[in-house]
Each structure stands twice: as structure tokens, then as C-alpha cells.
C-alpha positions as CSV (number, residue, x, y, z in Angstrom):
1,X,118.5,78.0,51.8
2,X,122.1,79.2,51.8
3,X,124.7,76.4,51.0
4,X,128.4,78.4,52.7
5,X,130.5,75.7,51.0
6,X,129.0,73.9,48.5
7,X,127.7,71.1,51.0
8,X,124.5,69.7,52.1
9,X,123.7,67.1,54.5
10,X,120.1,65.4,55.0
11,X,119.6,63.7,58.6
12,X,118.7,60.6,58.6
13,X,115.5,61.5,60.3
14,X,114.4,64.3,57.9
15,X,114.3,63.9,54.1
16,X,113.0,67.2,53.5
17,X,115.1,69.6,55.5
18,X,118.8,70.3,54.0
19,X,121.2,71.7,57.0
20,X,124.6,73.5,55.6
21,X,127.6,71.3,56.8
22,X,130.8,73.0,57.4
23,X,134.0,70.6,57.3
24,X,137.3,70.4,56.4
25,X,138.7,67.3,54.7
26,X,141.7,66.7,57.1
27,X,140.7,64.9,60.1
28,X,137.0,65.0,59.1
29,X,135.2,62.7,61.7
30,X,131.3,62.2,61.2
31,X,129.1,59.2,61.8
32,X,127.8,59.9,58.4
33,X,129.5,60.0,55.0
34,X,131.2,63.4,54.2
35,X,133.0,64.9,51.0
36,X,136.3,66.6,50.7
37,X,136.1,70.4,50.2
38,X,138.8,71.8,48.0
39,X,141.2,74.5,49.7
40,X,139.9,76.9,47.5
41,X,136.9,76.7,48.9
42,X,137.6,76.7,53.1
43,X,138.5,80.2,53.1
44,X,134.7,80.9,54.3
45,X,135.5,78.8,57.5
46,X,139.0,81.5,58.0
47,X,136.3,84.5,57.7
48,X,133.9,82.9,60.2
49,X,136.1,81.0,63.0
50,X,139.4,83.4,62.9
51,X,141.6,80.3,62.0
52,X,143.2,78.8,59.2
53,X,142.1,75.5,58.3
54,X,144.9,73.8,58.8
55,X,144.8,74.2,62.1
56,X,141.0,73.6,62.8
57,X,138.9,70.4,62.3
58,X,135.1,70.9,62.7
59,X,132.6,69.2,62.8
60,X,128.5,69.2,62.6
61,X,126.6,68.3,66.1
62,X,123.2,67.1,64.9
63,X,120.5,68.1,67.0
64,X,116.9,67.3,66.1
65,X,115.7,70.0,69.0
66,X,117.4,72.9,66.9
67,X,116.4,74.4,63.9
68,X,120.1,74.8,63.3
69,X,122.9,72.8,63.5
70,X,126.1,73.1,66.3
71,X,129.1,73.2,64.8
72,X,132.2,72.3,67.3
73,X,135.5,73.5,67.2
74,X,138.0,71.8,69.7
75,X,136.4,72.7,73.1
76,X,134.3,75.2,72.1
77,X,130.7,75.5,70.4
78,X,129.6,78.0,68.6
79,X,126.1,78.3,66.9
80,X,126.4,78.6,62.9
81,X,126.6,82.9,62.2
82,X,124.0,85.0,61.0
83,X,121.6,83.8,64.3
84,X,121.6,86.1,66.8
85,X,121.5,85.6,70.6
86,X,118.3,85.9,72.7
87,X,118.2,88.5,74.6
88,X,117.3,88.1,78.2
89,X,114.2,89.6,79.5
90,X,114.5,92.0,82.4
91,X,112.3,92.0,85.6
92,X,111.7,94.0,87.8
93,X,110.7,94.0,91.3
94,X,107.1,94.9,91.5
95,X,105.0,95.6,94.5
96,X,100.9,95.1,95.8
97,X,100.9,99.2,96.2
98,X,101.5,101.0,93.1
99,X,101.5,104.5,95.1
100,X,104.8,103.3,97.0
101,X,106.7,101.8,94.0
102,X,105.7,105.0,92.5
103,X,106.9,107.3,95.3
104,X,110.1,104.5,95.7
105,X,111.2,105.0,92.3
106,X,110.6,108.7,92.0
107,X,111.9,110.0,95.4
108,X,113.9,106.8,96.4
109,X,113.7,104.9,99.9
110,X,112.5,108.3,101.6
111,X,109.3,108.5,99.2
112,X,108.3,104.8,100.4
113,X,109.1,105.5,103.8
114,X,106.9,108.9,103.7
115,X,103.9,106.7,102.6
116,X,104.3,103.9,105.0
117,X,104.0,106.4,107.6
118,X,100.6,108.0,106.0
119,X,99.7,104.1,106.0
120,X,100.4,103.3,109.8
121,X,98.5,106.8,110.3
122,X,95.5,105.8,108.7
123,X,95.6,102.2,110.8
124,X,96.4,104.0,114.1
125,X,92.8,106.5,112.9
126,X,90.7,103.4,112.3
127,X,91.5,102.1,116.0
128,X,91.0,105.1,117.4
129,X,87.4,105.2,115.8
130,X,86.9,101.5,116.3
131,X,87.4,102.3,120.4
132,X,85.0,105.6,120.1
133,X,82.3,103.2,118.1
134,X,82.2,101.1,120.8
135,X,82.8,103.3,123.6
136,X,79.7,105.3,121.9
137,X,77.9,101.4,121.7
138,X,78.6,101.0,125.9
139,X,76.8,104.3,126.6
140,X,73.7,103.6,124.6
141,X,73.1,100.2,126.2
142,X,70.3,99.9,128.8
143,X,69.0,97.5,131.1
144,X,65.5,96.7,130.5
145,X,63.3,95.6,134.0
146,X,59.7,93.8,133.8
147,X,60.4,93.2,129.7
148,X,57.3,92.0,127.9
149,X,57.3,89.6,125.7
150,X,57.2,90.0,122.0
151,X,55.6,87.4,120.0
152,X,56.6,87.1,116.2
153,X,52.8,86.3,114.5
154,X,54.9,85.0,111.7
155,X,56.2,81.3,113.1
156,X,55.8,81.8,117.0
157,X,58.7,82.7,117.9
158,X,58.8,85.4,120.7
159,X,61.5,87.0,122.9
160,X,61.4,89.0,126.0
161,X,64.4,91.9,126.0
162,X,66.8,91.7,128.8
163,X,69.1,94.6,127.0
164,X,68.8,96.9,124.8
165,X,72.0,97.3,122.8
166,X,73.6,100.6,121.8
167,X,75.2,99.5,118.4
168,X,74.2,98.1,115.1
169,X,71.9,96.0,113.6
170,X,73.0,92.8,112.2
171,X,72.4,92.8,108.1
172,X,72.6,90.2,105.9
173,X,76.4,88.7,105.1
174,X,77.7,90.4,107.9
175,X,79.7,88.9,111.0
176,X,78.0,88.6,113.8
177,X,79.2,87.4,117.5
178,X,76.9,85.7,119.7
179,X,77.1,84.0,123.3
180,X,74.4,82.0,124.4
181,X,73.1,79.2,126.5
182,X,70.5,77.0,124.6
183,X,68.0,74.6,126.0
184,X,65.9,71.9,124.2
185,X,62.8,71.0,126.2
186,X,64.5,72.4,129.1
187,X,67.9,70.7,128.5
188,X,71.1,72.9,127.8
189,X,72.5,71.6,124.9
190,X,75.2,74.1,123.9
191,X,77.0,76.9,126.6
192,X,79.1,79.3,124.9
193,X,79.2,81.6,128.0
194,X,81.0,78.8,130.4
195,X,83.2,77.7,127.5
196,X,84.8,80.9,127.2
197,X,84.2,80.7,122.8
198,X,81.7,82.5,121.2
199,X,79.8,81.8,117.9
200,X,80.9,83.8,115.1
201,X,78.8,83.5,111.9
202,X,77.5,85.4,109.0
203,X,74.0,86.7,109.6
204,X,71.2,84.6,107.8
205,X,73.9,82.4,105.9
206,X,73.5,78.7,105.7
207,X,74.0,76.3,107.1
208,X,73.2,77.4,110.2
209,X,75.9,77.4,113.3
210,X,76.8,76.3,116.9
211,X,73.5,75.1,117.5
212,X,71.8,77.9,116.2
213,X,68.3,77.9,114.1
214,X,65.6,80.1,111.7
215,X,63.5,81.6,114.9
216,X,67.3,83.1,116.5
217,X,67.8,85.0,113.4
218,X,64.6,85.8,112.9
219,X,65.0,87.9,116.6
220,X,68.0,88.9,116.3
221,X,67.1,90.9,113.0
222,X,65.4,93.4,115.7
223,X,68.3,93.5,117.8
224,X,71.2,95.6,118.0
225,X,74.9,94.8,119.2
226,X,75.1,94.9,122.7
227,X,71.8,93.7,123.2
228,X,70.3,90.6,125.2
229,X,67.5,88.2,124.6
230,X,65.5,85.6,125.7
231,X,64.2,83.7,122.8
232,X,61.8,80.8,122.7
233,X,60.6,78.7,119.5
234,X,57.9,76.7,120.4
235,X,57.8,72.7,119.9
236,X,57.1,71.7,116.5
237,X,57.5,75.1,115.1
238,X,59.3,75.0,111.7
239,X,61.4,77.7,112.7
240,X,63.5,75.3,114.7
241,X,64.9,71.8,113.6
242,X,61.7,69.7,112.8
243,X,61.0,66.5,113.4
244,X,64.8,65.8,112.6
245,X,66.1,67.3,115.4
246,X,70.2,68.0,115.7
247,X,73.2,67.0,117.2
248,X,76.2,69.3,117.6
249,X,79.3,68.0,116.4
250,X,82.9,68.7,117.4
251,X,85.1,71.2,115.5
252,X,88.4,72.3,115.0
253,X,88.4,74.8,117.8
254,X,85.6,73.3,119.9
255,X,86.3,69.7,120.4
256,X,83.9,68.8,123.3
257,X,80.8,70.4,121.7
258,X,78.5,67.1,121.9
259,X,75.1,68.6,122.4
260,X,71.5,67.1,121.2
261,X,68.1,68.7,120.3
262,X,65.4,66.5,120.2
263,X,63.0,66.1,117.2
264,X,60.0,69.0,117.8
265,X,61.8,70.0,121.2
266,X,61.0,73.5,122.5
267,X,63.8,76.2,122.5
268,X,65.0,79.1,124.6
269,X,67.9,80.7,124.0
270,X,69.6,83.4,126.4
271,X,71.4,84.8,123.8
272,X,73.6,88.5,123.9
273,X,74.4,89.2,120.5
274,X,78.4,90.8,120.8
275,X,79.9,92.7,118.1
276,X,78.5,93.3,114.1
277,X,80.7,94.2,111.6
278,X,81.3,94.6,108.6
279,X,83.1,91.5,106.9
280,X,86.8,91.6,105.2
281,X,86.9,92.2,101.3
């Protein structure tokens, strides 16, 4: 603790913390009780405020959310010396791609430029592919005549092949697209195709979608992108809604969807399984 003038001054609030008060005894205005300080002794206050004492009254602004006291001078405050000023932090603009702040800040706006363009060329690649993939999908579709029916030993479930699709199979997590017209016990319930929306969902996720059940997916794991089906699950069979049954609710995008499946109704679905891709990161 460093006393400048001989002084102290205890707050009221604090007995154990002594702050250095810094007045002079001519005009000395506090709310608490203050000493004179002998002229000898105010030549610190010349050295630290540039003014003789005669013409400067100051006084000590007690703040309890300081560690040190204000002292005020006329107009003006000034923090007692020997603290020194926080110096501001600097930010800088920072961006998702480190390769173009890189390439900004070593070659300038042409640098970031240069690798927005290898950017757009990369997009414009992946569209050209995208068209070829499923140009390359069109050609390797064919229409099947006199299909047999497959029966899946497993739950019953069978399908006959209208079309054999030329793209991918669907996988697990990813996104497939669908269009169907489903019937329960002869009854369509759901009719994607005359809607003009198709069912997008992520293969063998739950809960299931649109309508949809255990025995599709179970058929569609055999079929590729492109492709068409005619699937039946069999009344009863547990790989279709149970004694439950369902009823289809509205959504945000289909608002008129009001379709019910029975409890152990019989299914067929004529379903042509779109696109599958890949889903976003």
C-alpha cells in the first residue's frame, strides 16, 4: 500500500481496504471527514495533474465496482497514475474457408477471386455428372412384360416387377423418393402420383412415412432407382400395421392427406421408387 500524501481514507463499506485520498485543503468538498494537507506536502499533486494547487480542488469519487478510486478534477476524470489503460483487443474478419482467407490475405482480392472460380468450377463438374448419372440411370431401365411374382418366405410379402430400374440401390440412412398409390383391402388410402408430391424419406428410418410400412422396405431393398413395383402384404401380416391399423394425418406440405388403413387390412402398393442419394453432411 502506497500512501502519496500522507492520507488514508476507509469506506464506510469496507474496514479492511485503505484507498490513498488525494485533496487539497482549500475548497475540499467530501461527504466524509477530510484533513488539511500542508503545502509542503501538495507538490505530488503539481507532478501528477500539471497544475498548481492553488488552482485545482480534487476530490475522491468512491466507487465500490473499482479497485481504485476516481479522482475528479473540474470536468475531467482521471484514474489515479501508475494503472495503465486496457488495451483493446483486435478482431479480425474471419471466414468458413480458410483456403480463401489464405489466398485473400496473401495475394489480395484477386487470390479469393481465383478460388471462387475453382469453386463454381467444381459445382458446375458435379452437375454435369449428376445429368450423366442419370442420363446413364434412363438407359439402363427396362420394361418388364408377364412379371412373376416374387414372394419374400420371410413375412409374405411379395411383389411382381413392373420395371427394372437402371440406378442404385437404396442403403440404409440414405434419401430415397417414392411415388405410389396405396390400397388397404382394396381402398386407396394415400395417392402421391395424382397429388403431384412425392414421399421423401430416409431408407429403413423410423417412424415410418406417408403411409408407408416394414413389407415396402423390405422390397424395395431389392430395387433400384428407376424401378417399379407392385407390392402386396398380406392381411394380418406383421409386416404391415397390425391390428392397430393407421390413419394418415395432415402435414405441413400435404394438408389434405386424410387417408385410413384398417386393422389387419391387406396392402398393395404400386410404388416407383425415384431418385437415391446420398444424404447432406
Amino acid at each position: 500500500e502506497r500512501d502519496i500524501l500522507g492520507l488514508t481514507y476507509t469506506p464506510p463499506s469496507s474496514k479492511h481496504r485503505r484507498l490513498p485520498v488525494m485533496a487539497h485543503a482549500t475548497g475540499c468538498k467530501m461527504s466524509t471527514s477530510c484533513h488539511a494537507i500542508p503545502a509542503s506536502r501538495s507538490a505530488p499533486l503539481v507532478r501528477m495533474f500539471g497544475r498548481a494547487p492553488s488552482r485545482m480542488v480534487a476530490r475522491v469519487q468512491v466507487d465500490e465496482t473499482q479497485s481504485e478510486p476516481v479522482v475528479k478534477t473540474g470536468s475531467s476524470v482521471n484514474r489515479v497514475p501508475n494503472e495503465e489503460p486496457q488495451k483493446k483487443k483486435r478482431t479480425e474478419a474471419s471466414s468458413t474457408d480458410p483456403v480463401s482467407s489464405w489466398l485473400t490475405r496473401r495475394f489480395g482480392l484477386a487470390g479469393g477471386l481465383a478460388w471462387l472460380g475453382v469453386l463454381a468450377a467444381g459445382s458446375l463438374g458435379e452437375q454435369v455428372k449428376t445429368r450423366l448419372e442419370v442420363a446413364e440411370e434412363a438407359k439402363g431401365v427396362k420394361q418388364v412384360v408377364n412379371g412373376k411374382e416374387v414372394v419374400l418366405s420371410s413375412s409374405g410379402v411379395s411383389y411382381i416387377d413392373m420395371t427394372i430400374g437402371g440406378g442404385a440401390l437404396p442403403q440404409k440412412g440414405y434419401l430415397a423418393v417414392v411415388d405410389f398409390v396405396g390400397k388397404a383391402d382394396g381402398v386407396v388410402f394415400e395417392d402421391t402420383i395424382s397429388r403431384g408430391k412425392s414421399i421423401v424419406f430416409f431408407f429403413k428410418g423410423r417412424p415410418f412415412t406417408g403411409g408407408l410400412c416394414a413389407g415396402v422396405e423390405e422390397a424395395m431393398s431389392t430395387m433400384k432407382a428407376g424401378g417399379r413395383r407392385i407390392i402386396k402384404v398380406p392381411a394380418g401380416s406383421p409386416a404391415g400395421f397390425g391390428a392397430s391399423g393407421f390413419q394418415l394425418r395432415p402435414t405441413t406440405h400435404v394438408d389434405d392427406k386424410a387417408g385410413t388403413i384398417p386393422p389387419g387390412a391387406a396392402l398393395e402398393y404400386d410404388l416407383t421408387l425415384k431418385t437415391v442419394s446420398i444424404p447432406p453432411s
